[in-house]
C-alpha positions in Angstrom: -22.1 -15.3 5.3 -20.0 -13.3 2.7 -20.6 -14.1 -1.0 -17.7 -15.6 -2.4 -16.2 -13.8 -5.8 -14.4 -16.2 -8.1 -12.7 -15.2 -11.0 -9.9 -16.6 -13.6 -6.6 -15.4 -13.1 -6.5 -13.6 -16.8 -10.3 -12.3 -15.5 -8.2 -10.9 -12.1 -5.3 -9.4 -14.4 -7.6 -7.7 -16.5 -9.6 -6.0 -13.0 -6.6 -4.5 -11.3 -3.2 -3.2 -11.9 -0.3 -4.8 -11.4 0.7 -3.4 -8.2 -2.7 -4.5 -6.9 -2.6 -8.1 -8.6 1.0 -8.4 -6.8 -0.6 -7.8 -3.4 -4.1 -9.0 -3.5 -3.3 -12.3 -5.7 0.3 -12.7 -5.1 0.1 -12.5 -1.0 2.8 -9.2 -1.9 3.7 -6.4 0.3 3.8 -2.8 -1.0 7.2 -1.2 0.5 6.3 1.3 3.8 5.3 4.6 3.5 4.5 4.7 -0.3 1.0 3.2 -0.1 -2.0 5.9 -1.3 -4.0 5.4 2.3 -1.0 5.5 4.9 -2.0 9.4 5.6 -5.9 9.5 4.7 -7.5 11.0 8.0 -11.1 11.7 5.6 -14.0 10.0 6.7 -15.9 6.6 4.9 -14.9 3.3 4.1 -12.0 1.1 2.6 -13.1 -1.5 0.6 -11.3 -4.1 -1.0 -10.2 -3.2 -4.2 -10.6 -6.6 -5.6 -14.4 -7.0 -5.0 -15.6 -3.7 -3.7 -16.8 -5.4 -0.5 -16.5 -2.9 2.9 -13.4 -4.0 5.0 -12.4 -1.0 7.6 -13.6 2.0 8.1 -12.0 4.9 8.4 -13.1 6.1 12.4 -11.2 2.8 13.1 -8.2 4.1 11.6 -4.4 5.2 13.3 -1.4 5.6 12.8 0.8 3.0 14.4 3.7 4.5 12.8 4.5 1.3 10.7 4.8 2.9 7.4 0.8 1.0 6.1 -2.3 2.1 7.1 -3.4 0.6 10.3 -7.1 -0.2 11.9 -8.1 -1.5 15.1 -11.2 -4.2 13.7 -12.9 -4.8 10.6 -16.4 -3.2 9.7 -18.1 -6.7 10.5 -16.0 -9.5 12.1 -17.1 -12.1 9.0 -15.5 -9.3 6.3 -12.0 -11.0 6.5 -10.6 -14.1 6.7 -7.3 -14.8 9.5 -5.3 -17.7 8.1 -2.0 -18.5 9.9 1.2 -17.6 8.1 4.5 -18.8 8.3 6.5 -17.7 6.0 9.7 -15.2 6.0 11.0 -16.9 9.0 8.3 -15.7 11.5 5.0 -16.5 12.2 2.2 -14.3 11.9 -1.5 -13.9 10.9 -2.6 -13.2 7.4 -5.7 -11.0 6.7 -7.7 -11.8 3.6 -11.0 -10.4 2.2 -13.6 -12.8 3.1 -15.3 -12.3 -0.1 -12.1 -13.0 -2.9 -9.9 -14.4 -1.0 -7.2 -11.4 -1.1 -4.4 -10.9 0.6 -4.8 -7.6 2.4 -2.0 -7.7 5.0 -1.9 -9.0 8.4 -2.9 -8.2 12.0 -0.8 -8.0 15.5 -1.7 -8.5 19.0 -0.3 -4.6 19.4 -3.0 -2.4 18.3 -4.7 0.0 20.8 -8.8 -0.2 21.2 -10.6 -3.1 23.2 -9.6 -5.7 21.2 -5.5 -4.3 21.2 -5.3 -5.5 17.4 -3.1 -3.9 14.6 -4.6 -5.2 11.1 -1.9 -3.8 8.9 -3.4 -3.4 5.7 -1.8 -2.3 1.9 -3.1 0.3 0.5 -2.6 -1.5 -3.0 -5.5 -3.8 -1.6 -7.4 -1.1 -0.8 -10.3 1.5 -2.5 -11.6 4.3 -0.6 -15.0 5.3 -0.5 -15.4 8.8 1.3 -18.4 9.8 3.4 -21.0 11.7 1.9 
């Protein structure tokens, strides 16, 4: 069971910047292509930039060619939360860390791997710790 981290909204302001409070506390999407992680290839592990708890790593990385860094399953199944989401007209599934409950992006039935998932992730929600 993941720990849950609980902060104030003025406590989650003061942690990241606003680009990151837009997307991990704000459900917000950071526009395709600009997003720090869409063209990492090094090896280690994302983590959410939020709590610091590991998400994805990076062997379970591609590129789908969507303009967001893409991964075909979390590092442990109980890392993230799936919540249904139906806004903007469509329905989808929202990804959110387990641990803070932020918005991370979503995930699609058209990924490649075993499971054929996409989880489309902003890099805004994102830290990157590289292998040593």
């Amino acid at each position: 069971m993941t720990e849950k981290v609980e902060l104030s909204e003025a406590e989650w302001r003061e942690r990241l910047t606003p680009e990151q409070y837009h997307v991990l506390r704000e459900a917000g999407t950071e526009r395709a292509f600009t997003g720090k992680y869409e063209q990492n290839k090094a090896p280690g592990i994302y983590t959410c930039a939020g709590c610091g708890t590991p998400l994805f790593a990076a062997d379970t990385k591609f590129n789908s060619g969507s303009g967001w860094p893409s991964y075909t399953a979390p590092v442990e199944p109980d890392a993230v939360e799936e919540i249904r989401d139906a806004s903007h007209g469509m329905v989808r599934t929202e990804v959110r860390c387990a641990a803070c409950e932020g918005h991370l992006g979503h995930v699609f039935p058209d990924g490649p791997g075993p499971e054929g998932l996409r989880y489309c992730i902003n890099s805004a929600s994102l830290d990157f710790k590289p292998k040593e």
